[in-house]
N, C-alpha and C positions, 0 to 999 in steps of 0.2 A: 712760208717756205720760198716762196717768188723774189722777195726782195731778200732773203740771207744769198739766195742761188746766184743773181744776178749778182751783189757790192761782193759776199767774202770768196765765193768760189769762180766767177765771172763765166755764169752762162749766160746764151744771148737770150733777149727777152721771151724770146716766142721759145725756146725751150726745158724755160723756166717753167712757162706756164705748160704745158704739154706734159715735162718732168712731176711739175708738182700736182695734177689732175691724177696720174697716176698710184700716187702714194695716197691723195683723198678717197679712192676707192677701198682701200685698205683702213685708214681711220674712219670713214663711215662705217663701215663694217665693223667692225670691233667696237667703236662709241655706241652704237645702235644695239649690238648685243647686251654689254653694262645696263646701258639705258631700260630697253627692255625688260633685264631682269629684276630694276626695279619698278616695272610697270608703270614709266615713262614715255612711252610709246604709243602714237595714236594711228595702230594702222589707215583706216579709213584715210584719213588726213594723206596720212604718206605715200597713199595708190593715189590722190586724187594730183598730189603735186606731181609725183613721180611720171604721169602721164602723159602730162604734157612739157614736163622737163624734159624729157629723151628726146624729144623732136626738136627742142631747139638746141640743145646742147653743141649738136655736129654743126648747126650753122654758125652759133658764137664761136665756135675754133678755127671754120674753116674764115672769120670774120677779124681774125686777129691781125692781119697784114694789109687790112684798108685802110684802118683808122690811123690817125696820126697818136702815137703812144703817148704823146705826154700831155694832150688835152683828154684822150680817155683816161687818166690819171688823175687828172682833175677835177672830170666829171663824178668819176666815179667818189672822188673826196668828200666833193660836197654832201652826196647823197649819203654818203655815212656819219655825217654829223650832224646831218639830218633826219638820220634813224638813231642816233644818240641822243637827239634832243626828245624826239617820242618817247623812248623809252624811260628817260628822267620825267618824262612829264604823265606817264602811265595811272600812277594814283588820281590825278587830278582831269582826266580824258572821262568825257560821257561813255559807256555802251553805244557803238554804233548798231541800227538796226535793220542794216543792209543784211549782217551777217548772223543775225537772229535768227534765221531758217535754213533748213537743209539746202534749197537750191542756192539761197544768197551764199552760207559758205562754201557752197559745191563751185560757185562762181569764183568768190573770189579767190579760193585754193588753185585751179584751176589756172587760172590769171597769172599769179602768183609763181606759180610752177612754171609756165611757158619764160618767162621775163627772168629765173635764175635759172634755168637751165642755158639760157642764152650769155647768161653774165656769167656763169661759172664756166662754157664752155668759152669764155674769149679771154678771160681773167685768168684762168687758172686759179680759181674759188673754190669750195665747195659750196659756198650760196647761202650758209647761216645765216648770216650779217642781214641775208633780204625775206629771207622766210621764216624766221625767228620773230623777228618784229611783227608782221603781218598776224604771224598765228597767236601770236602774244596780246597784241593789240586790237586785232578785227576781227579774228574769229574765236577768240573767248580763253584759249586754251591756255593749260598753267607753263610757265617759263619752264621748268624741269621736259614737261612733255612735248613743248615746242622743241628744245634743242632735240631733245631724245630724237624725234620724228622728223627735225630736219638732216639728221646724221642718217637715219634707212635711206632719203630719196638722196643722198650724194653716192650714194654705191651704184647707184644707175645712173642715175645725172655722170658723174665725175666718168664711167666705165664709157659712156658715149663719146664726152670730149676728150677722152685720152685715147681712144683709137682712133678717132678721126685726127688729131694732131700726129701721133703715131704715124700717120701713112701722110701726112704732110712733113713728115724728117724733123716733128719737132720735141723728141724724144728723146733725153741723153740714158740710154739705160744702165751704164753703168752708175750712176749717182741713186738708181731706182730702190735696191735692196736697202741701203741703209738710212733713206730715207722713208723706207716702207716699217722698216724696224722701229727705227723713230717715232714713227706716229702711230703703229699701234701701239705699244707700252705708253705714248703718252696721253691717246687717247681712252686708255681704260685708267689710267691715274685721274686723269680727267674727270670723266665721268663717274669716278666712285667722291671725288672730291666735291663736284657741281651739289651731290646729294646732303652732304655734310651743312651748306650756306640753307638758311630760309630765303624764301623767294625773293624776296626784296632786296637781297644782299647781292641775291647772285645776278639780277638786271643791273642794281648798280654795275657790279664787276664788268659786266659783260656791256654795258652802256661806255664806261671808262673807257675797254679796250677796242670799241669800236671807233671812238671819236681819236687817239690813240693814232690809229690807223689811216682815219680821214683827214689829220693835219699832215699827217707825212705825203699819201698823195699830192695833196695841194699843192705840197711844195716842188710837184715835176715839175722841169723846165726843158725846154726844146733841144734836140739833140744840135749840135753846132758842127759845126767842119763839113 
């Protein structure tokens, strides 16, 4: 949504990202019900992110207007080609046994959660992209039940950093309705769709449209004039 808002319709960045936090709260919501009701969903998981995502959420938005945009653009590229590359390389990854136990995944969920709540509230994300991987990877759980369960904690995550952008004026609401239409119809097509692929299909897909994502980043370059 940030980069159609930004090239075809030209909103400014920072209310791109403020814009599109708003309509995530609405696709978390609806994705998370789908998900849900195929018992894709791992609450426990989703309270432990969720907990420490609301707290960073309001600093990553009120964090949007320090950095310089087109090196956090960057940065952020690399690291998703970087979680494309884990994801393609998933089959062939030991069990790590940090998060064999209750408190290690209580940690690294935990962890997990503070770090996209932070990126989701300064990105205008909803945070998939980083706790998808994580719960797919480090703490055991099936791809189905990871997205499922990263879709509940962007309803809280995403509900944080769009009120705090909100009272920073970086809100365009008239673009809000139809981009909230949007994404729930495409989110429950989605999610009825995700169930259809076996597991290995749908990391590929989802590996694809991360890396996808992380070359376009790369390619920011410094604002001029």
């Amino acid at each position: 949504m940030v980069p159609l808002m930004v090239e075809l319709l030209k909103v400014r960045q920072h209310q791109a990202h403020g814009t599109s936090l708003v309509a995530i709260v609405f696709t978390g919501l609806m994705g998370a019900i789908a998900y849900g009701l195929e018992g894709s969903v791992d609450i426990l998981a989703a309270l432990l992110l969720t907990c420490t995502a609301v707290l960073t959420a309001q600093l990553g938005a009120k964090f949007t207007s320090v950095l310089s945009e087109w090196k956090l653009k960057r940065s952020f590229g690399v690291f998703l080609l970087f979680v494309a590359a884990l994801l393609l390389s998933k089959p062939y990854l030991p069990h790590t046994s940090f998060a064999a136990t209750s408190v290690g995944k209580a940690i690294v969920l935990s962890v997990t959660g503070a770090f996209t709540g932070f990126l989701s509230g300064m990105m205008g994300v909803g945070g998939g992209l980083i706790m998808v991987p994580v719960m797919v990877l480090i703490v055991g759980l099936k791809q189905h039940t990871a997205q499922g369960t990263s879709l509940l904690v962007m309803v809280s995550a995403g509900a944080v950093g769009a009120w705090t952008h909100w009272k920073l004026g970086h809100v365009k609401w008239e673009l809000a309705p139809g981009l909230i239409l949007g994404a729930t119809m495409g989110a429950l097509l989605g999610a009825k769709f995700a169930h259809l692929l076996p597991e290995h299909q749908l990391r590929l897909v989802f590996a694809a449209f991360v890396a996808v994502m992380g070359t376009r980043y790369l390619r920011a370059k410094p604002n001029r004039g």
